[in-house]
C-alpha positions as CSV (number, residue, x, y, z in Angstrom):
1,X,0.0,0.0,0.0
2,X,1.1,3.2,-1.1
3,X,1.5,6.1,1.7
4,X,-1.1,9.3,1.4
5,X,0.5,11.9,-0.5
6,X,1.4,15.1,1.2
7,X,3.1,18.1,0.8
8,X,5.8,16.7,2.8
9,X,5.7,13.4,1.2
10,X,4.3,14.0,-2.7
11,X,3.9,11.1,-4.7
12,X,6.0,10.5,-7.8
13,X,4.5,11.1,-11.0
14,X,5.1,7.3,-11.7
15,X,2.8,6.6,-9.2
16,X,-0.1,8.8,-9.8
17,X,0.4,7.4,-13.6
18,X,0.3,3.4,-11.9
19,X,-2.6,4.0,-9.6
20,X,-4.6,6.3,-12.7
21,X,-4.2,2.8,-14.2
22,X,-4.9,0.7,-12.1
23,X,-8.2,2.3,-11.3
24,X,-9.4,2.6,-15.0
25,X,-8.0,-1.3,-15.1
26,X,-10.9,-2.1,-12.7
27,X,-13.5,-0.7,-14.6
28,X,-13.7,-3.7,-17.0
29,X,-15.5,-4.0,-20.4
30,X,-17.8,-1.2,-21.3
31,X,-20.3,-0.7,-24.7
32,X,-19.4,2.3,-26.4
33,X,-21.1,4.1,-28.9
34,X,-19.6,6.3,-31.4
35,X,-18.6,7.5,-34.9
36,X,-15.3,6.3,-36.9
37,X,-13.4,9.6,-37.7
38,X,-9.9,8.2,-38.9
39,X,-9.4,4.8,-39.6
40,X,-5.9,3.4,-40.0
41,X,-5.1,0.1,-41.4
42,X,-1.2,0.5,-41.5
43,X,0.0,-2.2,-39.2
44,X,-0.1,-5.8,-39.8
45,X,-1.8,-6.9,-36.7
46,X,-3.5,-4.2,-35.6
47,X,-6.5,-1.8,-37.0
48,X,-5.9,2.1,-35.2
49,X,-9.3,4.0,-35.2
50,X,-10.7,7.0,-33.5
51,X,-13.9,6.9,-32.0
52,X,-16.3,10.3,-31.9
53,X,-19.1,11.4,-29.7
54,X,-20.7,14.0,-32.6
55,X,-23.1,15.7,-29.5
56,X,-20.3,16.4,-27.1
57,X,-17.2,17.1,-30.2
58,X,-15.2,14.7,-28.2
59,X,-13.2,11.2,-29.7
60,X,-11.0,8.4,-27.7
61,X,-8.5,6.5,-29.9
62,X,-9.2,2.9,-30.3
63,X,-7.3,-0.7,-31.3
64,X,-7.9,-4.0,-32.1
65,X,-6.8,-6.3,-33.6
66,X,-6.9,-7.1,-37.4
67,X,-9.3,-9.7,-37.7
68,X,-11.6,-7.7,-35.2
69,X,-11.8,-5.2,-37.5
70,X,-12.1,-7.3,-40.5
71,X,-14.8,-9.5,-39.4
72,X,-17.1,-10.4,-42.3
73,X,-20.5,-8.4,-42.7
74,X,-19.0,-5.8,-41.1
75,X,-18.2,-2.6,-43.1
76,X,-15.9,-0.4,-41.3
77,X,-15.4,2.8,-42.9
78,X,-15.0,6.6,-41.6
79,X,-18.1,8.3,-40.8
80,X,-20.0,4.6,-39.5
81,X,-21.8,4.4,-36.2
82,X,-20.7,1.5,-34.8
83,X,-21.0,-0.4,-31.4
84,X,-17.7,-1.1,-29.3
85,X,-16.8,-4.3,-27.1
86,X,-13.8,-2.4,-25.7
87,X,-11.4,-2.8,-22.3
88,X,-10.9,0.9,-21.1
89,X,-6.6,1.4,-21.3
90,X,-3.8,3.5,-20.1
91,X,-0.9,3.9,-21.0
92,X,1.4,4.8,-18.5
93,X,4.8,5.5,-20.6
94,X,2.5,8.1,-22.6
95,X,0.3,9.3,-19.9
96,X,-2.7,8.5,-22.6
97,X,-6.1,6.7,-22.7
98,X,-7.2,4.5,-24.9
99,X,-9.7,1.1,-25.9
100,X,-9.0,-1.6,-26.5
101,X,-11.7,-3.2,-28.6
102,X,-12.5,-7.0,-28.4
103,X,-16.1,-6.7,-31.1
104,X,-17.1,-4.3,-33.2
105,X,-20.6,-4.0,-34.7
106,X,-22.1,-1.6,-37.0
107,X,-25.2,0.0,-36.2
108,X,-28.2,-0.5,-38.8
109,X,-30.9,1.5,-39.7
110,X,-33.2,0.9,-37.6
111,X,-30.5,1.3,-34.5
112,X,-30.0,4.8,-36.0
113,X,-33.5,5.8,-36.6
114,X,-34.1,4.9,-32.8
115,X,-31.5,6.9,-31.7
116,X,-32.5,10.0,-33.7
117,X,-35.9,9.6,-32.3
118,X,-34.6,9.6,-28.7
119,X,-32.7,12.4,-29.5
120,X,-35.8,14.0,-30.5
121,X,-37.8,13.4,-27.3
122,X,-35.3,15.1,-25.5
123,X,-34.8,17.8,-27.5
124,X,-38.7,18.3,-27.5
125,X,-38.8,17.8,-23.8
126,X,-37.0,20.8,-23.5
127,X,-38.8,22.8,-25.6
128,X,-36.8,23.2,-28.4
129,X,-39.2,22.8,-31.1
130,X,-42.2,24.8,-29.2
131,X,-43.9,26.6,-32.0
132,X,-43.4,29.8,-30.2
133,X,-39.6,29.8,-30.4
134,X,-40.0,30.5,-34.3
135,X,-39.4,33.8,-35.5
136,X,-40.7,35.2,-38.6
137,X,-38.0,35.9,-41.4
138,X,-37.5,39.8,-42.7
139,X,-38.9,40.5,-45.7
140,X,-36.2,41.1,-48.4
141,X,-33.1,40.7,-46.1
142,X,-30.1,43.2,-47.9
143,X,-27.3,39.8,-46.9
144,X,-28.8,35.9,-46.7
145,X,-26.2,33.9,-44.8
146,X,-25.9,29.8,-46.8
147,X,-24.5,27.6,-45.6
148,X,-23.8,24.8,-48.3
149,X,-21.5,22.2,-50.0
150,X,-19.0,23.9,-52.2
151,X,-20.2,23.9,-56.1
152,X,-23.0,21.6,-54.8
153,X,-26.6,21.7,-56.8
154,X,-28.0,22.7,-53.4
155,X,-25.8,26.0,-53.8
156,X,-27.0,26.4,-57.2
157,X,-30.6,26.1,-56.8
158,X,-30.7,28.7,-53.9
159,X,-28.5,31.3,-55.4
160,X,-29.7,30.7,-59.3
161,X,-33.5,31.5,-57.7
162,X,-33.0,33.9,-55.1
163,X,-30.8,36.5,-57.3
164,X,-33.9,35.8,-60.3
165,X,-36.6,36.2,-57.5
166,X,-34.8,39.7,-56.5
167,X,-32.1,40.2,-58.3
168,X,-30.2,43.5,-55.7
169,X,-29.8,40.2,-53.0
170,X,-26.7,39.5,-51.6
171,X,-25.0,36.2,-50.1
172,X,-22.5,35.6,-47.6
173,X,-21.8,32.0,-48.4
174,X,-20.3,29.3,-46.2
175,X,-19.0,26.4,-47.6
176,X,-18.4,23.3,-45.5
177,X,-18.2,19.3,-45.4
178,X,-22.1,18.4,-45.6
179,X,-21.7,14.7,-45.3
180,X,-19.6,12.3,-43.6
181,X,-17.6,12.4,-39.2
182,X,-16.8,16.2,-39.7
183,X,-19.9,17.4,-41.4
184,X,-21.8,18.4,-38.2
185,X,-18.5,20.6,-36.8
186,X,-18.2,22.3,-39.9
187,X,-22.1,23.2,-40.1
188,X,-21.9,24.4,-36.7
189,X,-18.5,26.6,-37.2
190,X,-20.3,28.3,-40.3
191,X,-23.1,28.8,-38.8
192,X,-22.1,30.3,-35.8
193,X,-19.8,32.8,-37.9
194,X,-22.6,34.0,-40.0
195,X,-24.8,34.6,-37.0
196,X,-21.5,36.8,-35.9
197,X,-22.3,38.9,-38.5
198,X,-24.3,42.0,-38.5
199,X,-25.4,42.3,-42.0
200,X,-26.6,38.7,-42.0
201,X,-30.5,38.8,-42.1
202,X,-31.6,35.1,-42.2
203,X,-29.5,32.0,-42.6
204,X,-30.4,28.8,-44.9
205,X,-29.0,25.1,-44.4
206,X,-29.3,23.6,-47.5
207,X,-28.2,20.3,-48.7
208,X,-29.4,18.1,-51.5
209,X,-30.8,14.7,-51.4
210,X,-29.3,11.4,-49.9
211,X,-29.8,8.3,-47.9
212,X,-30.4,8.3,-43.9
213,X,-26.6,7.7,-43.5
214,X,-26.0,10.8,-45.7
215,X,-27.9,13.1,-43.6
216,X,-27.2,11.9,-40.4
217,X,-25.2,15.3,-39.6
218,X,-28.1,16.8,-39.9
219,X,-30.0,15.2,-37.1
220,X,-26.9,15.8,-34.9
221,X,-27.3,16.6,-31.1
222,X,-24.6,19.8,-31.0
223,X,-26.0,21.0,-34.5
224,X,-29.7,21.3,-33.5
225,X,-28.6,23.3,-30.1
226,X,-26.2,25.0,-32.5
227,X,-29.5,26.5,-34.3
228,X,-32.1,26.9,-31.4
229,X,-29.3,29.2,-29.7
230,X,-29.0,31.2,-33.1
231,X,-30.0,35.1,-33.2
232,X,-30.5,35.1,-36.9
233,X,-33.5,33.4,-38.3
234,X,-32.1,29.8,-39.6
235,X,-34.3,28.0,-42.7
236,X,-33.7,24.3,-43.4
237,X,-33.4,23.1,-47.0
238,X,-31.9,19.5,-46.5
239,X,-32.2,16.7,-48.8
240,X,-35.9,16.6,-50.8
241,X,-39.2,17.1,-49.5
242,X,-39.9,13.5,-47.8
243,X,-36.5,13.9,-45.9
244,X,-37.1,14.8,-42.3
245,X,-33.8,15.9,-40.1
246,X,-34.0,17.1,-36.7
247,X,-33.0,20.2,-37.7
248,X,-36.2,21.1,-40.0
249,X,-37.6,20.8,-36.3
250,X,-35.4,23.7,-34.3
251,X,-35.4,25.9,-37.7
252,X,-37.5,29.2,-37.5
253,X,-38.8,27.8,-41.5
254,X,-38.6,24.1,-42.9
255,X,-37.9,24.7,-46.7
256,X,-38.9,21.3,-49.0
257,X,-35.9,21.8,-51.0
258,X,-33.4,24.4,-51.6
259,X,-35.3,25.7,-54.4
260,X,-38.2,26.2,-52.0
261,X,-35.5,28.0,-49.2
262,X,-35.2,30.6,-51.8
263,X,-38.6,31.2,-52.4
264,X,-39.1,31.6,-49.1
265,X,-36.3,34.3,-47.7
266,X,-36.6,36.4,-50.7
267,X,-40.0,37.9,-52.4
268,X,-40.5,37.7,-56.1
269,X,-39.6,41.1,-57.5
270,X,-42.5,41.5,-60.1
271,X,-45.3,40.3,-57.9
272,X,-43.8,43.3,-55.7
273,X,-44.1,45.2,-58.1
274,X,-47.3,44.5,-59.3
275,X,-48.3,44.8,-55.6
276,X,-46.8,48.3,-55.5
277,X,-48.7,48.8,-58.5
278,X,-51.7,47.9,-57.2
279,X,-51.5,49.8,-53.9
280,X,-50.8,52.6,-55.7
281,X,-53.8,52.5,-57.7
282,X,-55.6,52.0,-54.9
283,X,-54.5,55.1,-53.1
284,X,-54.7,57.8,-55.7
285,X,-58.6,56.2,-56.1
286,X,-59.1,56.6,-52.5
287,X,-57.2,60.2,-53.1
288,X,-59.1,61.5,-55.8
289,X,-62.6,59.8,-54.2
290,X,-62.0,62.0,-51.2
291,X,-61.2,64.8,-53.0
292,X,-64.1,64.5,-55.6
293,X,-66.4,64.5,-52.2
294,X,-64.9,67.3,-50.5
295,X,-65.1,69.8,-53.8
296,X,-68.9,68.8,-53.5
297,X,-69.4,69.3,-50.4
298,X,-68.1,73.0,-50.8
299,X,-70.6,73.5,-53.2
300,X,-72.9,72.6,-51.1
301,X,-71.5,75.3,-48.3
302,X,-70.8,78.0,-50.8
303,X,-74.3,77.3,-52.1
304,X,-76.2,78.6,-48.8
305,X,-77.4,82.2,-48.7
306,X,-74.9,82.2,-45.7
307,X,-72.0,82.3,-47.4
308,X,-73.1,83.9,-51.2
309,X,-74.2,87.2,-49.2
310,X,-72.9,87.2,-45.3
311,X,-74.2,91.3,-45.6
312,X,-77.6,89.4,-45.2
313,X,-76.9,88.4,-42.1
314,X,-76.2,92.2,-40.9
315,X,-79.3,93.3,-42.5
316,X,-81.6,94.4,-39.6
317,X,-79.5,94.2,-36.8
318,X,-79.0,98.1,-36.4
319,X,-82.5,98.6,-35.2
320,X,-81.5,95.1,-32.9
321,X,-78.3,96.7,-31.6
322,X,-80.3,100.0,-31.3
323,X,-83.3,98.9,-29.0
324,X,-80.8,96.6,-26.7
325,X,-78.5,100.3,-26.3
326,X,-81.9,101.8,-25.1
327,X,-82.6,99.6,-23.0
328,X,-79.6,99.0,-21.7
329,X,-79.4,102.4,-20.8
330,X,-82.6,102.9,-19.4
331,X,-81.7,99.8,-17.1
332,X,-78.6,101.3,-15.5
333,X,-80.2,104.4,-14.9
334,X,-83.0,102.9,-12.9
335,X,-80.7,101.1,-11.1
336,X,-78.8,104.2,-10.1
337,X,-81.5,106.0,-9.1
338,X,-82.8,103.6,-7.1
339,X,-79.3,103.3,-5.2
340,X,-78.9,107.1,-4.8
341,X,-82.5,107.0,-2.9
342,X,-81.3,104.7,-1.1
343,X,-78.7,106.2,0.1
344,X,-79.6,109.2,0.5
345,X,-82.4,107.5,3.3
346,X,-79.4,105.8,4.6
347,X,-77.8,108.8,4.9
348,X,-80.7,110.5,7.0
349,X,-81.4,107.2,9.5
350,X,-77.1,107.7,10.2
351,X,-77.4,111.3,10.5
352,X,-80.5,110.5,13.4
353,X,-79.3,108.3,15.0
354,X,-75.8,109.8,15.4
355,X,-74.3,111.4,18.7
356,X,-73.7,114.5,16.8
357,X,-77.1,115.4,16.7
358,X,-77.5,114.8,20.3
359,X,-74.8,117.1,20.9
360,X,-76.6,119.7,19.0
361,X,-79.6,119.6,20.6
362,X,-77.6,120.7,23.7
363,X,-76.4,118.1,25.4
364,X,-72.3,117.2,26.5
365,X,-70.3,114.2,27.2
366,X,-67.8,114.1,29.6
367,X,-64.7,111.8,28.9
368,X,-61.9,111.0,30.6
369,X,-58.2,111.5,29.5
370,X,-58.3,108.0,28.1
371,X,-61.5,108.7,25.9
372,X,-64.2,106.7,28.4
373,X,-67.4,108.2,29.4
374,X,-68.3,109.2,32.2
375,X,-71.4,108.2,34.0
376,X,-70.8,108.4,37.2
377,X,-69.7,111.2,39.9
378,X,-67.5,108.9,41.6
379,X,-66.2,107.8,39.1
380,X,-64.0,110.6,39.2
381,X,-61.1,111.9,41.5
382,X,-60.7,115.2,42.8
383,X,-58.5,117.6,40.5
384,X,-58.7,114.7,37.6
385,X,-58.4,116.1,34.0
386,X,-61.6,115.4,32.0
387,X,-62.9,116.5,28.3
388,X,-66.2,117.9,27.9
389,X,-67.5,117.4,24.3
390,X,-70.3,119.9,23.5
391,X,-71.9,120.5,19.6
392,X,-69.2,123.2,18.9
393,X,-65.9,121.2,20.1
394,X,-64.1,120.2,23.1
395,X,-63.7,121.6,26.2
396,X,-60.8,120.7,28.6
397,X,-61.9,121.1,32.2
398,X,-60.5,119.6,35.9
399,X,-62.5,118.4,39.0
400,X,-62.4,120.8,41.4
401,X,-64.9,119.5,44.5
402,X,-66.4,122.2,47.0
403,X,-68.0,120.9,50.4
404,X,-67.7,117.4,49.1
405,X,-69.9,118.6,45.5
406,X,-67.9,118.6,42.3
């Protein structure tokens, strides 16, 4: 038994290589499935292959040995999906991992249409192919991103028809591997640089015809999440119209063919025109309709004695304006009168009852220094300063008692 490592006591790095080994040693045979991406025949005993998980872009070199590899009915070319019998392997000198394959079988067509069906369930399952996920495309994008096999018919049919369609269309086009181990990767690398670019303003997928094994690429894993997480609209033209990928599910628009993508991300420039046509047609009858009802309908207006002779209206209203004057005038002076009575018998009820006339009729007040009357004889004190108010003015006079009398 080998020590716990410290920092005191570190293990060597032969023996983090042995026990690396010895651990993936006891994990025994496993199944693996996967794609052959190189395939090397070179030695005499031995077949060298690498084996290539397409969802996750990941691939662990394989042997085995000759007749393995050769076994009859099996066809083992770059690009299969086969099933691996295989002893997980280290190798310590290299610090590498490896299988070591005991059986190799090739996956049929039913194995494969299975597995892109349970792809599919779990893609759905998390909503990638909701209905409400799928944007509509622009109408006559300036740039349409394609993404195609080089010189391909596919290429052909989409440029050929969208530049006849509407002729001022531009491409950006991205040519890539469309069939075989690397196919997916490349798709996903073009697409992911045309939805980088601004001008981009819809991308198509196209790809012609072919069997299941053909378009396999395009039912890959990575390459449907490679679309769903696009910003650009994406359209799907792969192989003809009864070809289904897992793609035309995630895509904004499922094109039947590439002839039909093009159709589709550009309009037709002489139904647009004869649309134009039409709507302007439309509008200068609407125009010249509502024009047409509004030169009658000042007719009409300028037709009413109203408007031919406005004096008409003035006509008579002098004698109006006249009488109204009169009366007017007549009104306020009523009113005016009638206040100046009033006040006038206001004027004679103040006059009354004021103190003034008391005082003139003889009588006096008596008010102290502080201007309060004074009602009372004791209310006084002897020699105190008082003010006698009489009709003619004021009289300042002082107490002055005798015998006790003031």
């Amino acid at each position: 038994m080998t020590a716990p490592s410290s920092a005191e006591q570190p293990w060597p790095v032969r023996t983090v290589a042995r026990k690396v080994a010895e651990y993936i040693g006891r994990l025994g045979e496993v199944w693996v499935e996967g794609q052959v991406a190189q395939l090397s025949r070179r030695g005499a005993a031995t077949v060298f292959l690498t084996l290539r998980d397409t969802a996750a872009d990941l691939s662990i070199p394989v042997t085995c040995p000759r007749d393995v590899a050769d076994r009859p009915g099996l066809a083992l070319t770059e690009g299969a999906r086969v099933l691996v019998r295989a002893r997980p392997d280290y190798y310590i000198a290299r610090g590498s991992f490896s299988l070591r394959a005991t059986e190799i079988r090739a996956v049929g067509l039913g194995e494969l249409l299975a597995r892109i069906e349970r792809i599919r369930g779990l893609l759905a399952a998390e909503g990638l192919f909701d209905a409400v996920r799928k944007r509509p495309l622009p109408f006559a994008p300036a740039v349409v991103g394609l993404v195609t096999g080089k010189d391909s018919a596919a290429e052909r049919d989409v440029l050929v028809t969208a530049r006849r369609r509407w002729p001022a269309v531009r491409f950006a086009v991205q040519h890539c591997v469309v069939q075989g181990p690397s196919a997916a990767g490349e798709v996903i690398e073009a697409l992911q640089r045309l939805d980088r670019d601004p001008e981009v303003g819809v991308i198509v997928v196209a790809r012609g015809g072919g069997s299941v094994e053909d378009l396999l690429p395009f039912s890959d894993e990575g390459l449907v999440r490679a679309i769903a997480a696009c910003r650009t609209p994406v359209v799907t033209a792969v192989g003809h119209e009864t070809d289904t990928t897992l793609v035309d599910h995630v895509a904004d628009v499922r094109a039947a063919t590439p002839t039909d993508a093009a159709h589709r991300v550009v309009p037709e420039i002489g139904e647009q025109r004869r649309l134009v046509d039409g709507l302007r047609s439309r509008a200068l009858a609407l125009v010249t309709g509502r024009l047409d009802q509004q030169v009658r309908w000042l007719d009409q207006v300028r037709s009413r004695p109203v408007l031919a002779d406005p004096q008409r209206l003035l006509a008579g209203r002098d004698d109006d304006v006249a009488a109204l004057r009169l009366r007017a005038t007549r009104t306020l002076t009523h009113r005016v009168d009638l206040a100046a009575r009033d006040l006038e018998h206001a004027r004679a009820r103040v006059a009354a009852l004021s103190p003034q006339a008391t005082l003139d009729r003889g009588y006096a007040l008596v008010q102290t220094a502080d201007g309060e009357l004074v009602r009372d004889p004791a209310d006084v004190a002897d020699d105190q300063p008082l003010t006698v108010r009489v009709a003619g003015g004021r009289i300042p006079v002082r107490v002055d008692r005798q015998d006790g009398q003031p």
